[in-house]
N, C-alpha and C positions, 0 to 999 in steps of 0.2 A: 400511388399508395405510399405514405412517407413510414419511414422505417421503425420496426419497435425499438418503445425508449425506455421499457420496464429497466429501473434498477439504475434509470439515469442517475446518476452522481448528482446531489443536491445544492445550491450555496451554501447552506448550513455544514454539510458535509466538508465541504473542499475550504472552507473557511480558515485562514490561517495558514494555509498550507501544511496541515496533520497529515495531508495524501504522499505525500511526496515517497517513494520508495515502494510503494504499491504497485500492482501490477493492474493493467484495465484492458477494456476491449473497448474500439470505437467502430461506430456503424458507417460504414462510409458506401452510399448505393447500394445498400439493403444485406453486405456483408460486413462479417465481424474483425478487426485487425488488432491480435492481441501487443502490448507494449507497456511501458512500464512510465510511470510519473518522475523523473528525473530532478527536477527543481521547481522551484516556484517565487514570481516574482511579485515582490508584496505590493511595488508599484501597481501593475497591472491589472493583479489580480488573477493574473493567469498562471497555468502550472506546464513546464514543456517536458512535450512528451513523447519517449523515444519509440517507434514501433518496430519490432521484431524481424520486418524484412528493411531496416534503413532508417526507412523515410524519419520526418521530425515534425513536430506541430507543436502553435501553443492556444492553450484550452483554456477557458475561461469558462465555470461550470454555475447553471445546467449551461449547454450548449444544445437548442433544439435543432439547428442544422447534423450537427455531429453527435450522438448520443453516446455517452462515453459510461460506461458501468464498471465497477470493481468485478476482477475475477473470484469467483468464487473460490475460499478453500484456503485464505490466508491466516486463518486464528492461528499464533503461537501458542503452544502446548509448552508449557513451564513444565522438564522430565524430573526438575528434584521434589514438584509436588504442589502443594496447592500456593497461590499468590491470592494474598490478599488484597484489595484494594490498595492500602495504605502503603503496601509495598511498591504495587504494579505504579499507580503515580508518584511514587517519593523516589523513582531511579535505585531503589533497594536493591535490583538482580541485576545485577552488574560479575560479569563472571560464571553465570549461571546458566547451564547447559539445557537447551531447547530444541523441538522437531516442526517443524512446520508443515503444514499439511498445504499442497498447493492442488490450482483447480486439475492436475492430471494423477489426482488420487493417490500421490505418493509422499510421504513423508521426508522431509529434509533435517538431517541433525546439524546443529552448529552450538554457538555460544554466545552469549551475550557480552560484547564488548564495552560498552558504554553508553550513555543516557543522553539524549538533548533533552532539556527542563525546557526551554522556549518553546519547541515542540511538542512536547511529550512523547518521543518516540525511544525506541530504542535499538541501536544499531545490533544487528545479527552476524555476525559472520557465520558462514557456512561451512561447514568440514571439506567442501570443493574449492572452498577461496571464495563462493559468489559473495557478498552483504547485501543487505535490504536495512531500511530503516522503519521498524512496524510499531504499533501500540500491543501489550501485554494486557490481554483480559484478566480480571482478576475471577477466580471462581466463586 
């Protein structure tokens, strides 16, 4: 029986490397091994990916041998209030303090450090010292 691939990560999606600092789960023998997207190389096409007891891989999505899915529960919550579109893509929040809500239901506070425009992401730091580099939904 080959493994479910609901919520497999798309080319569309992994396109350009926007994934990169996200957190995923890969299916490996009908188990889940959560780990984080680390870099991505534009030659390839592929994104390498660190998983949480060690090991290392590089993924090139979809991947139907490997089914790789976003963990659920990473929308940044902008805390000073609503973001606009115009903001969220113009790298406007920069210095602007945020909660992250990750898939074990807990809220993460940090602040917004800086913007990659090639990317479109935005780097977090974490009031623990973690960073992630994530996209800012606009409400």
């Amino acid at each position: 029986e080959a493994p479910p691939s609901d919520g497999a990560i798309s080319a569309k999606e992994a396109a350009g490397g926007k994934l990169v600092g996200r957190l995923v789960e890969t299916n490996f023998g009908g188990d889940w091994f959560p780990g984080k997207l680390e870099s991505f190389d534009s030659r390839s096409l592929k994104y390498h990916v660190v998983y949480d007891d060690g090991d290392e891989a590089s993924i090139k999505f979809p991947d139907p041998e490997y089914p790789t899915r976003l963990k659920v529960g990473q929308t940044p919550t902008v805390s000073a209030g609503c973001v606009t579109a115009e903001d969220a893509a113009g790298g406007k929040l920069e210095g602007k303090s945020v909660e992250v809500l990750f898939a074990d239901e807990n809220w993460y506070p940090g602040q917004i450090t800086k913007y990659n425009k090639k990317k479109g992401l935005y780097t977090v730091v974490y009031d623990d010292g973690d960073r992630d580099e994530l996209a800012i939904p606009s409400a």
